[in-house]
C-alpha positions as CSV (number, residue, x, y, z in Angstrom):
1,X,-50.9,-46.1,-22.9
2,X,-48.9,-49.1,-23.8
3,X,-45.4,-49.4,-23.0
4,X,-42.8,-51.0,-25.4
5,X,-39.5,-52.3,-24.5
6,X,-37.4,-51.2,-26.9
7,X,-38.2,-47.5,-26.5
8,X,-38.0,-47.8,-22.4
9,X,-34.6,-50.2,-22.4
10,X,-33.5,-47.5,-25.1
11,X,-34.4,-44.6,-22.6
12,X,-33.5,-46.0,-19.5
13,X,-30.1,-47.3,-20.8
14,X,-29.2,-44.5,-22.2
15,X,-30.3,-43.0,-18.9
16,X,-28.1,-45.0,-17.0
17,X,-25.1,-44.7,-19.2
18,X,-24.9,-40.7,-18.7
19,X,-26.0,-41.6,-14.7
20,X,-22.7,-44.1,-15.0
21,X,-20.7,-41.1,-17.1
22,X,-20.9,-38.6,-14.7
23,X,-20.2,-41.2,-11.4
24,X,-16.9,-41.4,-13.8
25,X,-16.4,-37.6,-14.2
26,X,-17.2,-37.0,-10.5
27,X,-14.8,-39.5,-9.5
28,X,-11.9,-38.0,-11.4
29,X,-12.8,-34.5,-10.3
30,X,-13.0,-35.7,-6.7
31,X,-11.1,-38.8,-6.2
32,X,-11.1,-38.7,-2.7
33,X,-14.9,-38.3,-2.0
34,X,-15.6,-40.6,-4.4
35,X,-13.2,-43.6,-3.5
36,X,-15.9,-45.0,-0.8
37,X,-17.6,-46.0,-4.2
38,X,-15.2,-47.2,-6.3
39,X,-15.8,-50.5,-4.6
40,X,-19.6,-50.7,-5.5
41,X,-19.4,-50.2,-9.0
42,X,-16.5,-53.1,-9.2
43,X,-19.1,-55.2,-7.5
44,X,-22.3,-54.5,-9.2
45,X,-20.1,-54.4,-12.9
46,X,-18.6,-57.4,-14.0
47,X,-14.8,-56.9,-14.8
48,X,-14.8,-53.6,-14.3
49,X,-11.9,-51.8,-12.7
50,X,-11.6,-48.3,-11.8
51,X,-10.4,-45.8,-14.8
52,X,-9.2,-48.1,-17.2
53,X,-10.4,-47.0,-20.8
54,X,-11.4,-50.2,-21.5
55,X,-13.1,-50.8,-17.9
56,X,-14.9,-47.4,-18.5
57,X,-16.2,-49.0,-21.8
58,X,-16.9,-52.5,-20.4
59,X,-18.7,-50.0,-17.9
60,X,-20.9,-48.0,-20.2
61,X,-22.1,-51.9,-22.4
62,X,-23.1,-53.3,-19.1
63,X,-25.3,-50.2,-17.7
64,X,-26.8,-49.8,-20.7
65,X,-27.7,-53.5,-21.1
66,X,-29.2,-53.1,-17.3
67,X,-31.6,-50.5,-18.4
68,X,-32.7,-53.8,-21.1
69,X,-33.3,-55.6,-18.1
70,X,-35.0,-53.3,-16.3
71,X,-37.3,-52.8,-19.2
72,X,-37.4,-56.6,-19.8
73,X,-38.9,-57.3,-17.0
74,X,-40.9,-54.1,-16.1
75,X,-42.6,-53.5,-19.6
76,X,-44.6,-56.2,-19.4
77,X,-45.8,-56.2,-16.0
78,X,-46.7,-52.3,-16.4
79,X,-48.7,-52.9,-19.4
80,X,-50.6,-56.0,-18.1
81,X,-51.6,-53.7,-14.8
82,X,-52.5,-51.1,-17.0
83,X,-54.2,-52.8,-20.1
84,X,-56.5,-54.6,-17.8
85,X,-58.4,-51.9,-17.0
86,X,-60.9,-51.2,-20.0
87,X,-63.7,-50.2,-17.8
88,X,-61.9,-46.7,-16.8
89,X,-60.8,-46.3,-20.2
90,X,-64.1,-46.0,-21.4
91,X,-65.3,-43.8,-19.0
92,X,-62.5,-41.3,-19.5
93,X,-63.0,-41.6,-23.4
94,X,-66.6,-40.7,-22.6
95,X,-66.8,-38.1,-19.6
96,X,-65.5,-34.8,-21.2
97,X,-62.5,-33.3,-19.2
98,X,-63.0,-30.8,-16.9
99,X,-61.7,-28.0,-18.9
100,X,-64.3,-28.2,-21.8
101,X,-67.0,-28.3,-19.2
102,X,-65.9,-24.9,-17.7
103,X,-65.6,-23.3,-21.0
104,X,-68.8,-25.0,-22.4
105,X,-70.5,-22.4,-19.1
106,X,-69.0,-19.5,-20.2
């Protein structure tokens, strides 16, 4: 199976987005658990500033542009470790599974 990176930066930033969504809900529902990392999302998001509507935007662009990265650069290497295998793809194409060898005995 061959990766792309447009559906795995679409799925991861989206998946990051609602990870970064509810880090903001959490923090508003318990602002004093969560102050200890106010400070890390400030420093790993660019401008960002703690519950400012424009922040929480700024916020939401950059996460979801992380999951591109993150895709960027590991959709490639995953499908060069995995296309360069041809040798077990053939043998699973042509070994039956081991289902249809137990109901091929009954």
């Amino acid at each position: 199976m061959r990766l792309t990176i447009r559906g795995t930066g679409l799925a991861l930033g989206l998946f990051f987005a609602v990870t970064f969504s509810l880090c903001i809900l959490w923090g508003t529902l318990l602002p004093r658990l969560h102050a200890r990392g106010v400070p890390i999302l400030e420093g790993i998001l660019p401008g960002f500033t703690w519950l400012t509507p424009g922040s929480i935007l700024l916020g939401l662009v950059e996460v979801f542009l992380y999951g591109f990265y993150v895709a960027l650069i590991f959709v490639p290497l995953f499908n060069y470790f995995e296309g360069g295998r041809p040798a077990e793809i053939e043998k699973s194409a042509t070994r039956p599974s081991v289902g249809r060898e137990a109901m091929a005995h009954h």
